[in-house]
C-alpha positions as CSV (number, residue, x, y, z in Angstrom):
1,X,6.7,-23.7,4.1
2,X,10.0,-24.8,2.6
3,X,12.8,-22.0,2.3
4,X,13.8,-21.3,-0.8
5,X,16.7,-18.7,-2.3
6,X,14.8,-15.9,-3.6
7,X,16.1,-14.4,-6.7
8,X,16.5,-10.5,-7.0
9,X,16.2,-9.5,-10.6
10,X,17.2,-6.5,-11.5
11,X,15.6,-4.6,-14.5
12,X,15.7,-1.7,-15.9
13,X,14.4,-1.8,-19.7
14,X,10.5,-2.9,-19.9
15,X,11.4,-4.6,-23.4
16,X,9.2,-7.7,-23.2
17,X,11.7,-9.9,-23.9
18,X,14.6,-8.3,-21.6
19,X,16.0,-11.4,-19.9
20,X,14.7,-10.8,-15.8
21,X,11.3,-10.3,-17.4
22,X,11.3,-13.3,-19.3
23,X,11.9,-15.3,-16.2
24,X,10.0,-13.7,-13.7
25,X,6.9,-13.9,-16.4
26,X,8.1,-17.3,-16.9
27,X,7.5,-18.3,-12.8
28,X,4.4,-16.3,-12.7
29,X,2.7,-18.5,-15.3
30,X,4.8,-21.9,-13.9
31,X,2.5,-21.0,-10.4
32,X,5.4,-19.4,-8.5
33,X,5.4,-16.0,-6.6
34,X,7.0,-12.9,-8.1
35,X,7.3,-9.8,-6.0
36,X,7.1,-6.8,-8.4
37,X,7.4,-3.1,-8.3
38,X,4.3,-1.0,-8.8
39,X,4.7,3.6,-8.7
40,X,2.8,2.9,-4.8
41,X,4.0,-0.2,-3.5
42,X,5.7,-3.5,-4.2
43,X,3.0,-6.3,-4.9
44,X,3.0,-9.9,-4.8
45,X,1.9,-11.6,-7.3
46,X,0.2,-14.9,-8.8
47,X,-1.4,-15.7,-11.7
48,X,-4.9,-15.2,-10.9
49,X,-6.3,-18.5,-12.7
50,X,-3.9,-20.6,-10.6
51,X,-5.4,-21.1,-7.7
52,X,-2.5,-22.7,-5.9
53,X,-1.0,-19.6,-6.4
54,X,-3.2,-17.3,-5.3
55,X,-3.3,-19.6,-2.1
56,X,0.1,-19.5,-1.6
57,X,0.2,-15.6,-1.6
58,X,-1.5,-16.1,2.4
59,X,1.1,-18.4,3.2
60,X,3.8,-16.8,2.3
61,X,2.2,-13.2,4.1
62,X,0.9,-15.2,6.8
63,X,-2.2,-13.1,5.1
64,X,-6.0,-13.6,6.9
65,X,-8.4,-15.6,4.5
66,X,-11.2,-12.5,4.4
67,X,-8.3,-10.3,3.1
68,X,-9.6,-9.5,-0.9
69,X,-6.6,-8.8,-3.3
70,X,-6.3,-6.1,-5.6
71,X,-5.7,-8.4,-9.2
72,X,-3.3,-6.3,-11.6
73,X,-3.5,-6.0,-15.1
74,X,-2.0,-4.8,-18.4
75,X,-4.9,-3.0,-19.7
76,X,-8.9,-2.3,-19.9
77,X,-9.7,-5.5,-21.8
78,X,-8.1,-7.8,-18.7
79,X,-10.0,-6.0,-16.2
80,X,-13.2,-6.2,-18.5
81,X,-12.9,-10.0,-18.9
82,X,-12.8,-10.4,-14.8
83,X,-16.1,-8.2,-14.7
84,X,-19.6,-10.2,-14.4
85,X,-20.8,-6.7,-15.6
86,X,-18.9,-3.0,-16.2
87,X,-20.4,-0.7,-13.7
88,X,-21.4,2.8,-15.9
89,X,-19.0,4.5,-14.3
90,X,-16.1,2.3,-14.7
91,X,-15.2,3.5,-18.6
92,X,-14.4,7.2,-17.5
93,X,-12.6,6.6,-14.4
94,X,-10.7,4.1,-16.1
95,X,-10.0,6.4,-19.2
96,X,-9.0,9.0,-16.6
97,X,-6.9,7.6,-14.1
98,X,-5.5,4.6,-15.3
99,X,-2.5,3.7,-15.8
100,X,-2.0,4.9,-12.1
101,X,-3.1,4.5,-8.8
102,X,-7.1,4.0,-8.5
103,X,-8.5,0.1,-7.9
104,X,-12.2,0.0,-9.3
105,X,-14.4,-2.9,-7.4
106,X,-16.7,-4.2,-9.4
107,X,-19.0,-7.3,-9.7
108,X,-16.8,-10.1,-10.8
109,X,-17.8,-13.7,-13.0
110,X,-16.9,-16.9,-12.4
111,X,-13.4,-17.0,-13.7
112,X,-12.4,-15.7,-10.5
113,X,-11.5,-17.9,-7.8
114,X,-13.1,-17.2,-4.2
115,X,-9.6,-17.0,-2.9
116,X,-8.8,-13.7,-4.8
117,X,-11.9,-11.8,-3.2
118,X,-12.0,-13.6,0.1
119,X,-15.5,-14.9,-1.3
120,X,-17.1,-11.6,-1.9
121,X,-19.3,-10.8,-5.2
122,X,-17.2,-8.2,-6.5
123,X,-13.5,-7.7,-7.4
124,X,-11.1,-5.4,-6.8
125,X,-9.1,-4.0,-10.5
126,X,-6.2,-1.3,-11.6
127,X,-4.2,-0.9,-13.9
128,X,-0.5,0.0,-12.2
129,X,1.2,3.4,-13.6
130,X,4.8,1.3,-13.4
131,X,5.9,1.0,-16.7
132,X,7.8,-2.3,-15.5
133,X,4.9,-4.1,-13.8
134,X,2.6,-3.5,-17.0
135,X,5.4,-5.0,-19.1
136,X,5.4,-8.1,-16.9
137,X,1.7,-8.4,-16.9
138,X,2.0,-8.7,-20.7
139,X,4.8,-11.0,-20.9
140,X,3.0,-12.9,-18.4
141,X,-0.4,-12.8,-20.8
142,X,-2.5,-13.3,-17.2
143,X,-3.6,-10.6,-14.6
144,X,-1.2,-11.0,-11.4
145,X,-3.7,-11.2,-7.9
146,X,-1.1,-9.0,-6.1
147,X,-1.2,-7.4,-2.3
148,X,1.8,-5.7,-1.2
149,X,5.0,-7.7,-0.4
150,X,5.4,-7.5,2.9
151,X,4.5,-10.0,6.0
152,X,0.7,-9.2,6.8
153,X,-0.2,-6.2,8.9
154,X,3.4,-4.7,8.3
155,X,4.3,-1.6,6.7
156,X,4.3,-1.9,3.1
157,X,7.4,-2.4,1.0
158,X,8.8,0.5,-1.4
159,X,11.7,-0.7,-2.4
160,X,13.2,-4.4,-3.3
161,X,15.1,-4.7,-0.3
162,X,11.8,-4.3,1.9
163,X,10.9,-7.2,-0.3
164,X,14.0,-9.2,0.5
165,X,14.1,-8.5,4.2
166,X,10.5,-9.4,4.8
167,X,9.8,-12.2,2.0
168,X,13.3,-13.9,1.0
169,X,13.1,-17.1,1.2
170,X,9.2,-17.5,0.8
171,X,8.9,-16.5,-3.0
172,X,10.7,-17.5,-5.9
173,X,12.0,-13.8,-6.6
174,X,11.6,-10.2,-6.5
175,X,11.4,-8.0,-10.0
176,X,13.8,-4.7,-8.3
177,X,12.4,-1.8,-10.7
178,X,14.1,0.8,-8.0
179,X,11.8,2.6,-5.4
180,X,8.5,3.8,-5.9
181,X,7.6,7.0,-7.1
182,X,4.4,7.6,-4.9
183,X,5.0,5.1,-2.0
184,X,1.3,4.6,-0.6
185,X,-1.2,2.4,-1.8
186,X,-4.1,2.8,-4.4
187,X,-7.7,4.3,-3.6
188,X,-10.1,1.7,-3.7
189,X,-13.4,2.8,-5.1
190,X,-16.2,0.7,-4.8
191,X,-18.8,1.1,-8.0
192,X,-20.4,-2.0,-7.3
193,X,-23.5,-0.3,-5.7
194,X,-25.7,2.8,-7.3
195,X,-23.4,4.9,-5.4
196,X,-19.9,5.2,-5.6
197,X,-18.1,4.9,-2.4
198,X,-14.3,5.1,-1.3
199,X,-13.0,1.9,0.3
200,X,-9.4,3.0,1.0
201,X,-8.4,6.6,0.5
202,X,-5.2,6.8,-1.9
203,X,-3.6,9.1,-4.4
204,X,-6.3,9.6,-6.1
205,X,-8.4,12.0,-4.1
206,X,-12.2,12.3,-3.3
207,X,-12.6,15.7,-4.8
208,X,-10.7,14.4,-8.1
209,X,-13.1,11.7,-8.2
210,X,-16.1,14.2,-7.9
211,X,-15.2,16.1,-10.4
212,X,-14.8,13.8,-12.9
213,X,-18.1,12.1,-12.1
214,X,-20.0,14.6,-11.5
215,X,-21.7,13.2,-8.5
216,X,-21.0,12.5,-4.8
217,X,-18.2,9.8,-3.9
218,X,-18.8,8.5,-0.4
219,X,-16.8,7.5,2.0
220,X,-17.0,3.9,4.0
221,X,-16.2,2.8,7.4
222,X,-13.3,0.3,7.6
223,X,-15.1,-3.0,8.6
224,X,-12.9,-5.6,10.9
225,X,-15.4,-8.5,10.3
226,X,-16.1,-8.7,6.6
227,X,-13.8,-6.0,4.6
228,X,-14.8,-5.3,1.4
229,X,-11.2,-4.0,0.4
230,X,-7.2,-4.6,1.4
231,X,-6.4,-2.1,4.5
232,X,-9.8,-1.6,5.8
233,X,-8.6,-4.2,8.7
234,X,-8.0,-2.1,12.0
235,X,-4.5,-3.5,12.4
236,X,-2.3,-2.5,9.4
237,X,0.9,-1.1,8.0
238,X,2.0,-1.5,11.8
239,X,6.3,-1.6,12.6
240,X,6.8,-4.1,15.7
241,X,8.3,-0.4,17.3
242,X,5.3,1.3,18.8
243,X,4.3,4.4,17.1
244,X,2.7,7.7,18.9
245,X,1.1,9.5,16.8
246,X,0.8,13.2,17.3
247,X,-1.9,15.0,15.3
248,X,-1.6,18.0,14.4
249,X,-2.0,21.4,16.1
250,X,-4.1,24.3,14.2
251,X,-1.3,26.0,14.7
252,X,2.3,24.8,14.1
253,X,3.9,25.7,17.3
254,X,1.5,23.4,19.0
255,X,2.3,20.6,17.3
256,X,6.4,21.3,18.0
257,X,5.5,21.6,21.7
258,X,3.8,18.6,21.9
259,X,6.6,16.3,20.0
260,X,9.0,17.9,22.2
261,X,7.0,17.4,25.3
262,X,6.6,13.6,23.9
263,X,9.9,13.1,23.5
264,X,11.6,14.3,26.6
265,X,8.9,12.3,28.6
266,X,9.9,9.5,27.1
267,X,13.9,10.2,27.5
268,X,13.3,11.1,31.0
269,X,12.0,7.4,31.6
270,X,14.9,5.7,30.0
271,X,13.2,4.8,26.9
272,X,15.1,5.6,23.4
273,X,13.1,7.3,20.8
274,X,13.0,7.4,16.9
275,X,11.6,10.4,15.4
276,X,9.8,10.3,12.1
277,X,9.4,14.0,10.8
278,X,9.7,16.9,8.7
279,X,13.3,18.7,9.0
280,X,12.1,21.4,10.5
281,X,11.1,19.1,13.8
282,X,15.2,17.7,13.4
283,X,16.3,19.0,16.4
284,X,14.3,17.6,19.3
285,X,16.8,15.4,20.8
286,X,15.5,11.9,19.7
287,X,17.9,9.2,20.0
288,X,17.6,9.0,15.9
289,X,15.8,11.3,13.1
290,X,14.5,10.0,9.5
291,X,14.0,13.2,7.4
292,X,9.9,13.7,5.8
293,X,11.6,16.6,3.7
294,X,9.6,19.7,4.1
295,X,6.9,17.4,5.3
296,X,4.5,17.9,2.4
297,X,1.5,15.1,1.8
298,X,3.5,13.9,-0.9
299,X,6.5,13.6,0.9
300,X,5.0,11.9,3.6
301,X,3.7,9.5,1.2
302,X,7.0,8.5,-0.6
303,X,8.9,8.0,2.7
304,X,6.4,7.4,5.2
305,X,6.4,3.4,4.9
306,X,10.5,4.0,4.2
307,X,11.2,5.9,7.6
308,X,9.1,3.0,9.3
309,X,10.8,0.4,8.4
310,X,14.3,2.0,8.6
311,X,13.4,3.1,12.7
312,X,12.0,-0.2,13.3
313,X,15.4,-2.3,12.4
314,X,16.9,0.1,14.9
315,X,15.6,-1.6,17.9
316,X,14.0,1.7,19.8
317,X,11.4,1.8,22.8
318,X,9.1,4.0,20.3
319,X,8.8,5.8,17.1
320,X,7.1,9.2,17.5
321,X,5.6,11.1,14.3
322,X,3.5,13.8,13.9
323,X,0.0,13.8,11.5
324,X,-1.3,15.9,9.3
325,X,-4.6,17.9,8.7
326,X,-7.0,15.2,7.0
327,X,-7.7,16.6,3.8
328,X,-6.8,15.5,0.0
329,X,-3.9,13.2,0.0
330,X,-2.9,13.4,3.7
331,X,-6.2,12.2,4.1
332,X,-4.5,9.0,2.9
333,X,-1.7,9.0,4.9
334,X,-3.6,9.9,8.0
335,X,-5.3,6.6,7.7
336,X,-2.3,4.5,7.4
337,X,-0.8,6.5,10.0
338,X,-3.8,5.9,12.2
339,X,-3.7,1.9,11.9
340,X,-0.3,1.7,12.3
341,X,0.0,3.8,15.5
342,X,0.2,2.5,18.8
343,X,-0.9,5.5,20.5
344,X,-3.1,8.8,19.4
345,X,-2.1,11.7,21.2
346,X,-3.6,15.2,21.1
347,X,-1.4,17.5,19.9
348,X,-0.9,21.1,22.3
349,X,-3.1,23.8,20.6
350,X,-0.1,26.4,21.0
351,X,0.2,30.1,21.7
């Protein structure tokens, strides 16, 4: 594809007719790309009855073909009008969690190109939290077919500079709304069958889901031939640095031991070491440390995709981080975690 010079618009009022939204708006419904922020990720978007577009989205990732897209949109009544029928579910979850971070998959009609849903029978909708994404849906006055902004299988982007360092020069611009709040991609819940099953775990939590249903919410295997939602492909969110992945001891001086065993073996063969971590793990002699916090499941969320892509312009032999216990949000960052890592290793089970 032809380079182009990317525009970086910077915005900080969600007045409809604020300038940078009029013009990113503007190239969204003109058939050009607009990378734009969202409270987890950056996304990229196209109008979603453009099918150029839409197409261009894999060019410009470099995005596989059986890849479905999340489509964006301003409110209920856009996500209704994609739907060949609204699953009974879909009004509550929707009147619960949305604005915010759930994508509902659900049978789609024909105004939906093949292209957007990698030619399944369903699509995948949500209504973003980010006041500024909402306000260029609007201005737009089309839902936006969106994936993250970042070259396929890459860590996702959480700020506009991710955008710019991995897309510049592909799209027409990037809408910089400032970092993301949450930092880790949507759940994807499936209610296009009787029962409702999680896709992708997210934000939004299995047992929060229960509990507002009333029922069981399953849980599906990712699926490498014919994925039925974005990151259920076994390579994802990967930096080109590998990344060992320690998981977690049951008790914490287990997990310190093995990091620090990790570590040194890998100083003691020459190679240099990023380390990806909670303060508290700060002193354990990698070449270079990216601070988790306190190391919460929130924390870990917000700067997870941050601290890989800040240790993978560094040019190290590794990154090493250590998991968490796979429960309630971690359980979302365990699985990016797990599909970015090069290596598992078993964490010591301590004294």
């Amino acid at each position: 594809m032809a380079p182009v010079d990317t525009l970086h618009l910077r915005v900080t009022s969600t007045r409809t007719r604020d300038g940078q939204l009029a013009v990113a708006a503007a190239a969204l419904r003109a058939g050009k790309l607009v990378a734009f922020p969202t409270e987890t990720v950056y996304g990229l978007g196209a109008n979603i009855y453009d099918e150029d577009a839409v197409r261009a989205i894999f060019t410009a990732k470099g995005r596989p073909p059986d890849n479905p897209m999340i489509v964006h949109v301003a409110d209920v009544d856009q996500a209704v009008n994609l739907a060949q029928r609204v699953p009974r579910h879909f009004p509550i979850l929707a009147d619960t969690f949305w604005p915010g971070p759930l994508t509902l998959v659900v049978p789609r009609n024909a105004s939906v190109f093949d292209a957007v849903t990698a030619g399944l029978d369903t699509v995948a909708v949500r209504m973003p939290g980010h006041k500024i994404a909402r306000a260029l849906i609007a201005e737009a006055g089309v839902p936006l077919a969106a994936p993250s902004a970042n070259r396929s299988g890459r860590p996702s982007p959480t700020c506009a500079e991710d955008v710019l360092a991995e897309l510049g020069g592909r799209i027409f611009a990037v809408l910089d709304g400032g970092p993301c709040a949450v930092g880790i991609e949507s759940t994807v819940l499936d209610l296009s069958r009787r029962a409702p099953s999680i896709l992708r775990p997210g934000v939004v939590t299995r047992e929060q889901l229960e509990s507002v249903l009333g029922t069981r919410v399953g849980v599906a295997r990712s699926n490498t031939l014919h994925p039925a939602s974005p990151g259920m492909k076994y390579a994802h969110y990967a930096p080109a640095t590998p990344l060992l992945l320690v998981l977690p001891s049951a008790r914490a001086a287990g997990t310190r031991k093995q990091l620090a065993a990790t570590i040194r073996g890998l100083r003691e063969q020459g190679r240099t070491v990023g380390l990806l971590a909670a303060a508290k793990y700060g002193d354990l002699g990698a070449d270079e440390f990216f601070s988790l916090d306190t190391g919460t499941d929130v924390e870990y969320a917000r700067l997870m995709y941050r601290g890989l892509r800040a240790l993978d312009t560094r040019g190290f032999d590794a990154i090493v981080c250590p998991g968490l216990p796979e429960e309630g949000l971690a359980l979302a960052v365990m699985n990016r975690l797990r599909k970015a890592a090069h290596t598992v290793i078993k964490a010591h089970p301590g004294t």
